[in-house]
N, C-alpha and C positions, 0 to 999 in steps of 0.2 A: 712569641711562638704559641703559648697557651689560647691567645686569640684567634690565631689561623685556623690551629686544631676547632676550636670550639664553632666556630664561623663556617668549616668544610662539613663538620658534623649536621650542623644545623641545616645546612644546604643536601644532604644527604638525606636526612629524614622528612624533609620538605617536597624531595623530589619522590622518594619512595610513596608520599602521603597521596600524592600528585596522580602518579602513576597508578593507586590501586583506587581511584577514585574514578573508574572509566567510564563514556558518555554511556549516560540510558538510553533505550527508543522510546519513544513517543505511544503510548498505548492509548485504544482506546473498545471498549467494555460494549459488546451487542450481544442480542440475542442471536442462539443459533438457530441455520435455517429447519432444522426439524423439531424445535420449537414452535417457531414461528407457522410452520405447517402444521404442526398439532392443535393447534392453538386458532387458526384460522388469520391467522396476519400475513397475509401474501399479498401482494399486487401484481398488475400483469401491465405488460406495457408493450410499445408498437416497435418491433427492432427491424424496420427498415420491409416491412409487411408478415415479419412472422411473430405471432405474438408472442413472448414470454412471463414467463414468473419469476419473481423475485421476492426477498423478503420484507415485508413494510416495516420497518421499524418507527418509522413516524405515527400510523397507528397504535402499533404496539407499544410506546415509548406516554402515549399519552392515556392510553385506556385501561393499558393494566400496571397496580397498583404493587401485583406482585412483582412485575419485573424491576419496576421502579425501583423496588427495596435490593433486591438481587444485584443490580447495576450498582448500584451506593453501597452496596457493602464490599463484591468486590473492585470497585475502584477505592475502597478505604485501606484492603489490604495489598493492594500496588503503590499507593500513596506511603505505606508504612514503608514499605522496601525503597524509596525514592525513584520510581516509575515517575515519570510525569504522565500526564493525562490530558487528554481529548472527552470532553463529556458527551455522551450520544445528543444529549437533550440540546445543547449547548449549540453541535452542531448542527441541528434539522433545522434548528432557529435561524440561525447565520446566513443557512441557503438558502430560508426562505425569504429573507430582511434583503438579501444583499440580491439577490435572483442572481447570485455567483455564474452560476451554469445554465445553459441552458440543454433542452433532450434530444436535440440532434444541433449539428455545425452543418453548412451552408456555404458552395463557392458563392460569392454574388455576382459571377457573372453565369457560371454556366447552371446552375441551379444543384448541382451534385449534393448528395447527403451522406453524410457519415452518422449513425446513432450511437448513444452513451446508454447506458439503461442508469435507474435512478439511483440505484447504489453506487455504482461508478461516479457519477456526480457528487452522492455525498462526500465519498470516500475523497475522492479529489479537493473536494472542498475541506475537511478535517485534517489529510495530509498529515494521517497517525501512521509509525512505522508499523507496527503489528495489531490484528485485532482479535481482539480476545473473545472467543465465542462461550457464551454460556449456556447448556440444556441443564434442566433440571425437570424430576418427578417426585411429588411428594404421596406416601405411601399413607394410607389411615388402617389402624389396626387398634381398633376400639378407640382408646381416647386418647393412642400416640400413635405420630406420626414421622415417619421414617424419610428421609430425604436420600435421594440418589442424583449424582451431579457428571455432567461431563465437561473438563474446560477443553480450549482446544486455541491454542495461539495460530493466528496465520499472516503470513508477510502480505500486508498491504498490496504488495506489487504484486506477487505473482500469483497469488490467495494458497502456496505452497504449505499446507500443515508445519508449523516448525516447534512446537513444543506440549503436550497433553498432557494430563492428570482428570481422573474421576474414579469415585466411589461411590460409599455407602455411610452415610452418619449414624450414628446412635436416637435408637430411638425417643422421642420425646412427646412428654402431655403436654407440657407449657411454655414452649419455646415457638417465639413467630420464623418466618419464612428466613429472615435475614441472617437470625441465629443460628436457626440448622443450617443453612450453607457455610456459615463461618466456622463452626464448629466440625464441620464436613469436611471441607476443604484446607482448613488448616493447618495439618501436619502434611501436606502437597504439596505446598506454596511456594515455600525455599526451591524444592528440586523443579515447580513449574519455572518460577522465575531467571534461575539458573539456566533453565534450558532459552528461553527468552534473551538472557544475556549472552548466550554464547553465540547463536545464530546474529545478534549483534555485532559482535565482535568480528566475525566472521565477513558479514558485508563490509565496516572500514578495512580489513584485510583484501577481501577479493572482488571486494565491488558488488551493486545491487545490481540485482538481476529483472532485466524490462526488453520487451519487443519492440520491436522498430517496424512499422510496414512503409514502403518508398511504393507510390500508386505515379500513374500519369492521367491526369486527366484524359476525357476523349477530345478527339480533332486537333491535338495540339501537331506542330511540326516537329516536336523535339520527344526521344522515349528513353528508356536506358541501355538502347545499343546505339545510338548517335554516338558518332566519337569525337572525340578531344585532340588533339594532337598524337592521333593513332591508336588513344584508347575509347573505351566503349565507357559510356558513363556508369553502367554497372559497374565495370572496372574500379573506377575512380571513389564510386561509394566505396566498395569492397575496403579499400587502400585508408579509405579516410577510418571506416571503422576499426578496419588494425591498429591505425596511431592512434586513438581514442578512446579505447576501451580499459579495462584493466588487465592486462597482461594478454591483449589483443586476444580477448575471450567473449566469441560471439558465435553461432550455427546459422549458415544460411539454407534457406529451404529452394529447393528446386523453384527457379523464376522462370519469366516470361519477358518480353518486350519491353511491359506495361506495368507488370508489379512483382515486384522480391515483399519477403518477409524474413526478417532477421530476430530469431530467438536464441534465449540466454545470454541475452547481451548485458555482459557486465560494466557496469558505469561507475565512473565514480562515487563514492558518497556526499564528499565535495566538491564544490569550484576552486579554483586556481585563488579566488577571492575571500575563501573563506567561508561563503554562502554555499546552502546547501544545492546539493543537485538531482533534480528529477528528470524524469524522462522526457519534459517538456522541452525544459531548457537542452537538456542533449543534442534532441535535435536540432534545439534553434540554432544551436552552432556548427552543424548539418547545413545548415537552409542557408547560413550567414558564406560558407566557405564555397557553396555553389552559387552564390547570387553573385561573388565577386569575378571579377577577369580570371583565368580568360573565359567559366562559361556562361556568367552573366544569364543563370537558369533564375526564373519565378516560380517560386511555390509556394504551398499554404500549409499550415501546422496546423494539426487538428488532433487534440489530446484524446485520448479515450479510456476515462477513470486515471489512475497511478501508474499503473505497470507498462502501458500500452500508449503508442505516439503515431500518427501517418505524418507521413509529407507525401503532399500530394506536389505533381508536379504539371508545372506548364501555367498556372493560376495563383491569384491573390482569391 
């Protein structure tokens, strides 16, 4: 008897151990964009003929020394809290080694283009859950200097603000860039991190939040009022994303013929396999369930960054 007891116990406090041991996200440490524009790290790039701006982190990651130190110190104190990590440097490498992405998708028969901008690329390629924005300003006042910080957590997917902390450190004569922000940000950290783990928790709860846009190609014979055995293929999308979502929780936007967009679309966090789930694969199981009988529809996945997926229709 004494062993069963002891044996239930044991399995009790194993499970409890278990439980309070809950999954991290995946972070990963950038500068923020009004750093990066104070600073002069911007790039601009070609979105389908209208130019834009973005933040260069690839510049900024290899030119300046202070970020450098910035990046490394707070990835040291995520690493203390058991954050795993995504290092920026780590990633800009990858994308460039592996040429993962490319800056626009392509039908190859009808020539159509979709644009990515370059941070969507990165980000898709690091496929960190939150990213952690850093601004700082260091203040001189004779021979000490004063660090002012602002962090700012943002979900990957939706780039939706989900957790903040910034101040003011104590002045100092003798302390480098790294120190003052550690010393700055330090009594923050817990209730940053916290706030980071709860919006966590929250997605395995109610599912990550990504847009779906359903495009038709031009000249095709087939669009999304064609109908099915009485329903309109809009229809049939609508129906597939109700049984698919998380507690068939999606907004559709006033469509057309030719193209819906679906935001707040909650997805899984995982697959039925265990394997994680993005907004890729979402729709590939979109694309898998209209390509079979009866409507034997072709279309094309065309990812754009994390958050964001088309299926275009009518084309490979």
């Amino acid at each position: 008897m004494k062993k069963i007891v002891l044996l239930l116990l044991t399995v009790t406090v194993y499970c409890l151990s278990a439980s309070g041991q809950a999954k991290k996200p995946t972070i990963m440490v950038v500068p923020g964009e009004i750093w990066c524009l104070r600073n002069g790290y911007m790039q601009q790039y070609d979105n389908m003929g209208t130019m834009q701006s973005v933040s260069d982190y690839r510049t900024a990651i290899r030119t300046s020394t202070e970020l450098l130190n910035v990046i490394t110190q707070i990835n040291m104190l995520m690493q203390d809290r058991g954050f795993p990590l995504v290092d920026l440097s780590a990633a800009i490498r990858s994308l460039e080694q592996m040429q993962a992405m490319t800056r626009a998708m392509q039908s190859s028969t009808s020539g159509s283009v979709i644009a990515e901008s370059p941070l969507d690329e990165l980000q898709r390629q690091a496929n960190a859950d939150i990213l952690v924005e850093v601004d700082w300003t260091v203040e001189s006042n004779g021979p000490r200097n004063t660090l002012t910080y602002n962090l700012r957590g943002l979900d990957s997917y939706t780039k939706k603000p989900v957790a903040t902390a910034f101040g003011r450190g104590a002045p100092s004569s003798s302390a480098g860039i790294g120190v003052l922000l550690e010393e700055a940000v330090l009594a923050y950290m817990d209730n940053f991190t916290d706030q980071l783990q709860m919006h966590f928790d929250d997605l395995f709860t109610n599912g990550r939040e990504v847009m779906v846009y359903v495009n038709v190609f031009e000249g095709q014979p087939i669009n999304l009022e064609t109908e099915f055995n009485g329903y309109e293929l809009a229809e049939i999308i609508d129906d597939w994303m109700a049984l698919n979502t998380v507690e068939h929780r999606f907004t559709k936007r006033p469509a057309t013929g030719n193209f819906v967009v679906f935001d707040q679309v909650r997805i899984p966090l995982m697959r039925p396999n265990g394997m994680p789930m993005d907004t890729e694969a979402f729709v590939r199981e979109l694309n898998r369930y209209l390509s079979a009988a009866p409507y034997n529809i072709t279309s094309k996945i065309v990812p754009n960054g994390l958050g964001s997926c088309w299926l275009i229709i009518g084309e490979k």
